[in-house]
Short mmCIF file of the C-alpha atoms (twelve columns), coordinates in Angstrom:
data_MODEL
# 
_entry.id   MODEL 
# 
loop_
_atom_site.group_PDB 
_atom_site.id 
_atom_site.type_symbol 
_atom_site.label_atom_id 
_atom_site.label_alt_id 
_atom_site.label_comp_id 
_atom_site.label_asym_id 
_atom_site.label_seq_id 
_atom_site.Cartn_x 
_atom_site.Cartn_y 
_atom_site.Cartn_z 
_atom_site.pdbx_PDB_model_num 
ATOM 1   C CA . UNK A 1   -12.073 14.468  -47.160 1 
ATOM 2   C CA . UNK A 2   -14.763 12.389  -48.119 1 
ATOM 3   C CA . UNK A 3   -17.662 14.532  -46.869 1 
ATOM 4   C CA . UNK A 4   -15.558 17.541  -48.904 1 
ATOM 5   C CA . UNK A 5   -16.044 15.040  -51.921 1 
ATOM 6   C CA . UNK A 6   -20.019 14.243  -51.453 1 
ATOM 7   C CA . UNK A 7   -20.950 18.279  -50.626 1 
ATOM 8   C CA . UNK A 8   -18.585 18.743  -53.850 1 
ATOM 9   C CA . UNK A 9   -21.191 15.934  -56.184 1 
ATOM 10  C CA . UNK A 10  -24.107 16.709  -54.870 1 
ATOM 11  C CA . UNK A 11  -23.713 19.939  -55.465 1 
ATOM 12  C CA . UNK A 12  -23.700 19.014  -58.776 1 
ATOM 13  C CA . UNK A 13  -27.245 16.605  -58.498 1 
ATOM 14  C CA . UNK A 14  -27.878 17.065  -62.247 1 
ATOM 15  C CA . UNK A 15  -24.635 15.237  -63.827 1 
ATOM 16  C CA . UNK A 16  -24.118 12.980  -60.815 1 
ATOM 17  C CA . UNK A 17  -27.449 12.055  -59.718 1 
ATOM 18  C CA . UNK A 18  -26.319 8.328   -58.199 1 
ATOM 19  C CA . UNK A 19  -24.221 10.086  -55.550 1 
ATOM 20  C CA . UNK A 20  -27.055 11.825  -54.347 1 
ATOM 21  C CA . UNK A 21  -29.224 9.151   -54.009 1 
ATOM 22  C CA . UNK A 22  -26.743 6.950   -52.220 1 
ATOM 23  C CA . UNK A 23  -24.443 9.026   -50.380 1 
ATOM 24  C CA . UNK A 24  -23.336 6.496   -47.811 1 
ATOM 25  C CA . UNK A 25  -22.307 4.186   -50.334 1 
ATOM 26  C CA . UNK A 26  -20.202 6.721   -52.430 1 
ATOM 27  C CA . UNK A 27  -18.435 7.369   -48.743 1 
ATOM 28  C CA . UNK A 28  -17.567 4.202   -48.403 1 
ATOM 29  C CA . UNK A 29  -16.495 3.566   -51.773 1 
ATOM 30  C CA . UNK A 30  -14.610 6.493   -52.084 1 
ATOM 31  C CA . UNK A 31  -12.262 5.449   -48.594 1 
ATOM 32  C CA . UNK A 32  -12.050 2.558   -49.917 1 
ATOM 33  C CA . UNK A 33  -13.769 0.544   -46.852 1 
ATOM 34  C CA . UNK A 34  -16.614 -1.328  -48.673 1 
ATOM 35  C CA . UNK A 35  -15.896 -5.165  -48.458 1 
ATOM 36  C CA . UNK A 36  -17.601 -7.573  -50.259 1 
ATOM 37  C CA . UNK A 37  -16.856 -10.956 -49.201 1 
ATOM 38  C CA . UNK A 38  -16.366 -12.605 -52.354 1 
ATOM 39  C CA . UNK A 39  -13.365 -11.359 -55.085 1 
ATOM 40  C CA . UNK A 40  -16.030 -8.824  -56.968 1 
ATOM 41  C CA . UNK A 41  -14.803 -5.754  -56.941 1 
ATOM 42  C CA . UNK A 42  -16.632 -2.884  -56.215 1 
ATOM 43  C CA . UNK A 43  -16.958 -1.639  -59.824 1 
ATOM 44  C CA . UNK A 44  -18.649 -5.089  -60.894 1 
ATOM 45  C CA . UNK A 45  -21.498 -4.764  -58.218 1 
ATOM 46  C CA . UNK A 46  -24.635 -5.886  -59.887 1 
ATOM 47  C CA . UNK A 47  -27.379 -3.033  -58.428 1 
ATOM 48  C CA . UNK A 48  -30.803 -3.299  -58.786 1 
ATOM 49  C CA . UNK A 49  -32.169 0.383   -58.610 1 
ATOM 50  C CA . UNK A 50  -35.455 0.947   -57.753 1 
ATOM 51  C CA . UNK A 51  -37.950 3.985   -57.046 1 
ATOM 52  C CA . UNK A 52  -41.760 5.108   -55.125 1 
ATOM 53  C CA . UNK A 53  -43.293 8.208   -55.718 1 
ATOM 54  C CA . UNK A 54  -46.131 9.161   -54.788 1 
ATOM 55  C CA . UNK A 55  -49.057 11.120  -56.672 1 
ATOM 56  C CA . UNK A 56  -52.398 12.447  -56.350 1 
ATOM 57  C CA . UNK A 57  -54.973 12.515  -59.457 1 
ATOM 58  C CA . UNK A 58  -58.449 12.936  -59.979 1 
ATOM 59  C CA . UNK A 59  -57.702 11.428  -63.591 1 
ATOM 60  C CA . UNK A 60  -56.071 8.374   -62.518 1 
ATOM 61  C CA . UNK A 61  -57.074 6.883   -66.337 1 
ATOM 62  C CA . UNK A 62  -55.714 9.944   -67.951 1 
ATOM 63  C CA . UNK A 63  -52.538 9.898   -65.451 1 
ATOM 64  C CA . UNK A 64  -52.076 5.932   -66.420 1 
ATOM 65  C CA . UNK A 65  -51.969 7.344   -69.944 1 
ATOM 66  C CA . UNK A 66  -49.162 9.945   -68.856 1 
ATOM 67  C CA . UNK A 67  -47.164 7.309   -67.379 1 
ATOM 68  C CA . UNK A 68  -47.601 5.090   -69.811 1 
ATOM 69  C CA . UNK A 69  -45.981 7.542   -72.715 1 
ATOM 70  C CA . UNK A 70  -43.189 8.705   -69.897 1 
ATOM 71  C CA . UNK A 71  -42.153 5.203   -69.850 1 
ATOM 72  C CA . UNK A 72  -42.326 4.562   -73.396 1 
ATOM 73  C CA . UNK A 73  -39.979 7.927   -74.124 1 
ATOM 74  C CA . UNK A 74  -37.433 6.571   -71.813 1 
ATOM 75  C CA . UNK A 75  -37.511 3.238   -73.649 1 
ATOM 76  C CA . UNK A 76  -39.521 1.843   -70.952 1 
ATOM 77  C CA . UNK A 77  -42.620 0.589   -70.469 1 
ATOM 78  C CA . UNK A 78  -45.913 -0.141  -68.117 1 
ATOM 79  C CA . UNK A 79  -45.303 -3.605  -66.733 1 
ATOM 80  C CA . UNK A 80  -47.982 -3.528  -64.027 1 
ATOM 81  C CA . UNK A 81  -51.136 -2.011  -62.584 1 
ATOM 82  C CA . UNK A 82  -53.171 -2.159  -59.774 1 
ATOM 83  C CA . UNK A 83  -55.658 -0.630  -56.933 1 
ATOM 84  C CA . UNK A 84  -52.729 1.295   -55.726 1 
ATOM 85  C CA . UNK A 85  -50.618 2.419   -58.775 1 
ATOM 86  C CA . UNK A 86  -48.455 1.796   -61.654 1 
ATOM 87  C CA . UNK A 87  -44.999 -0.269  -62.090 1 
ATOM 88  C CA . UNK A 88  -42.876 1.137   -64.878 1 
ATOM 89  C CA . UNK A 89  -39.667 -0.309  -65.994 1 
ATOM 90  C CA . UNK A 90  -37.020 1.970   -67.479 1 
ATOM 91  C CA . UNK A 91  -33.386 1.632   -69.141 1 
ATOM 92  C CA . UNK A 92  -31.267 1.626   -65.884 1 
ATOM 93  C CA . UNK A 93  -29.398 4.054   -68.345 1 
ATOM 94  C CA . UNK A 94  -32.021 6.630   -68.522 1 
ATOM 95  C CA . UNK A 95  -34.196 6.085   -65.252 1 
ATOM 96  C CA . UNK A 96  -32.539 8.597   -63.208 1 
ATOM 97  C CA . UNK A 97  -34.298 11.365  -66.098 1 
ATOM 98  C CA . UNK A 98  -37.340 9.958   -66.229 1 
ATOM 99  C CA . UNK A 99  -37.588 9.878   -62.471 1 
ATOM 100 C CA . UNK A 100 -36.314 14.048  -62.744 1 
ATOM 101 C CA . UNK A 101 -39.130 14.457  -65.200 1 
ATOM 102 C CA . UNK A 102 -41.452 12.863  -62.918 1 
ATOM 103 C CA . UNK A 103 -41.109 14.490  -60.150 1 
ATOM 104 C CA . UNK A 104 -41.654 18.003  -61.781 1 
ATOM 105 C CA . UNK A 105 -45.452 16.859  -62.905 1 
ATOM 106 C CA . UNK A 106 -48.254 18.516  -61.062 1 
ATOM 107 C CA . UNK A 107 -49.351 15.203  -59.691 1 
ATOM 108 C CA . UNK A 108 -46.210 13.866  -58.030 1 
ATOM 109 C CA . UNK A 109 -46.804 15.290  -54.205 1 
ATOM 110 C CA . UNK A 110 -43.082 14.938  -53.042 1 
ATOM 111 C CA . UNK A 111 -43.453 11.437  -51.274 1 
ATOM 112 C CA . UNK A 112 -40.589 9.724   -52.382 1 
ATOM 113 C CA . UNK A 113 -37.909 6.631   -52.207 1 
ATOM 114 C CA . UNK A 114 -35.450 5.718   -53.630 1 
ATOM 115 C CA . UNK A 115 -33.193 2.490   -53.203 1 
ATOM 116 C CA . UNK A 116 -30.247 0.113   -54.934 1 
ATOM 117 C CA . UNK A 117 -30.029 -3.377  -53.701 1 
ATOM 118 C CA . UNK A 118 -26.962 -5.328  -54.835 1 
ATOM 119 C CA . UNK A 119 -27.921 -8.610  -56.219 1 
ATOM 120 C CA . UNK A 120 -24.053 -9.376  -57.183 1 
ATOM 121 C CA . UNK A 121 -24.495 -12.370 -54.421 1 
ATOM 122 C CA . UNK A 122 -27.784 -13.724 -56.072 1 
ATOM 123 C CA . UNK A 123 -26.797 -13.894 -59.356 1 
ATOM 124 C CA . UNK A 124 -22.971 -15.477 -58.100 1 
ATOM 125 C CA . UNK A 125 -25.257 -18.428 -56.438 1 
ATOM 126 C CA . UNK A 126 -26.994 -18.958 -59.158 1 
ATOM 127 C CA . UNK A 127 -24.351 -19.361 -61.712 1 
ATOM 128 C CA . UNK A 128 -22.927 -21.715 -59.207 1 
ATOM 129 C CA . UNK A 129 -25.408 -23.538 -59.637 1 
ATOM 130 C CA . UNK A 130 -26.195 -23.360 -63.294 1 
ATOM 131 C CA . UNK A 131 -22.461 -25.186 -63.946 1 
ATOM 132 C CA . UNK A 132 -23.944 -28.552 -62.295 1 
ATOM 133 C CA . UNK A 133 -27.603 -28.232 -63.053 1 
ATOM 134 C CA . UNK A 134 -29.509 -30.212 -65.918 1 
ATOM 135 C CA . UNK A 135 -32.766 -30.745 -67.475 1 
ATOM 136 C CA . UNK A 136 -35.397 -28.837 -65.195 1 
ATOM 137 C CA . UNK A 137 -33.432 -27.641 -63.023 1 
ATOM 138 C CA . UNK A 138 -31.443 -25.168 -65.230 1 
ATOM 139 C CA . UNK A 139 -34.300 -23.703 -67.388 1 
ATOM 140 C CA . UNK A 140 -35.536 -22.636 -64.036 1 
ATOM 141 C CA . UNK A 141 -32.330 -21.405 -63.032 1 
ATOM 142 C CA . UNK A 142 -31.750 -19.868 -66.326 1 
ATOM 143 C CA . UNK A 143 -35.254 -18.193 -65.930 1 
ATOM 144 C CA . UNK A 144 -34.195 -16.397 -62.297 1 
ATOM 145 C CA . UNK A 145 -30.546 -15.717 -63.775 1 
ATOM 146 C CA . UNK A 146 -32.689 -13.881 -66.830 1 
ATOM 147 C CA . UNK A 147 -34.896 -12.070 -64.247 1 
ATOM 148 C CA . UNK A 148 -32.329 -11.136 -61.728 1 
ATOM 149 C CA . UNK A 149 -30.542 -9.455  -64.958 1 
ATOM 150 C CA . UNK A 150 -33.494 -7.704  -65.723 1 
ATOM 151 C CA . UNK A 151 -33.664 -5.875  -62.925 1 
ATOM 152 C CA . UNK A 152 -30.225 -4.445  -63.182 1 
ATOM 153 C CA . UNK A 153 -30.770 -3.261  -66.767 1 
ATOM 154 C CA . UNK A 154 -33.944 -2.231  -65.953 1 
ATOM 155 C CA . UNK A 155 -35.186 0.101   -62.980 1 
ATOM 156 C CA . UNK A 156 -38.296 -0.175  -61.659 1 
ATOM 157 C CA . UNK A 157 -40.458 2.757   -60.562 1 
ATOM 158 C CA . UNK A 158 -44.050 2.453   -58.932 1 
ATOM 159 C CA . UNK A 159 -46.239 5.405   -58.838 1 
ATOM 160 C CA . UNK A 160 -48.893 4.754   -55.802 1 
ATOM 161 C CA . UNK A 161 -51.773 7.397   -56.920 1 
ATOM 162 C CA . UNK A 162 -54.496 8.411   -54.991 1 
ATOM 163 C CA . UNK A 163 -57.483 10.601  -55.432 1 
ATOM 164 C CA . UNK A 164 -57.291 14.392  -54.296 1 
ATOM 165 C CA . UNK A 165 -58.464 15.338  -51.094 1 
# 
């Protein structure tokens, strides 16, 4: 029944994209066989969601440029850039269009990941320790508590270009 359920969504890629990017986990979820160890349930699961594409461009300033105003139309922006290519962070809300929009550029050459990574457990530990931490100790928890949140509400895509040819 399950598989019935995943041909079923991904048929339908455009209005429920997750389920095609992570069909295992909607199997699981959907039978109702994905423990946790802890009392979170499955619908609290703090996911960080994160993206590679690849691209080719004999532009790459130009191509930064594109990025750069694909992110900011999402609500996103540019947060890094080097030798190799571009980190963008987008709305987690809205990452899953940008990505769609993309993808259909003339640069983007099809090489592709994609990939959650639950950081429920992180960010668990650290409030743990946050109740008995002072001074020191809890700005800089506070400060990996703030960043481990960021990544949920934002995803991250990196575009690795490379020149044609």
């Amino acid at each position: 029944m399950a598989f019935d359920i995943f041909r079923t969504v991904s048929q339908h890629r455009s209005t429920v994209y997750p389920f095609r990017i992570f069909p295992i986990l909607f199997i699981v979820f959907a039978l109702g066989l994905g423990g946790c160890g802890d009392s979170t349930t499955e619908s609290e699961r703090l996911v960080a969601t994160n993206a590679q594409m690849d691209a080719v461009s004999g532009d790459v300033e130009a191509f930064v440029n594109d990025l750069t105003g694909l992110a900011n139309r999402f609500g996103g922006e540019m947060v890094g850039r080097d030798a190799a290519g571009v980190e963008l962070r987008i709305p987690a809300v809205r990452w899953a269009e940008a990505f769609e929009e993309l993808r259909a550029w003339p640069e983007a050459t099809g090489g592709e990941r994609i990939w959650g990574q639950d950081i429920t457990d992180q960010v668990n530990e650290i409030l743990r320790e946050l109740e008995e931490a002072t001074g020191d100790e809890a700005a800089l928890l506070r400060a990996k508590l703030a960043f481990r949140m960021d990544r949920i509400e934002r995803a991250v895509i990196v575009v690795r270009i490379r020149p044609p040819g």
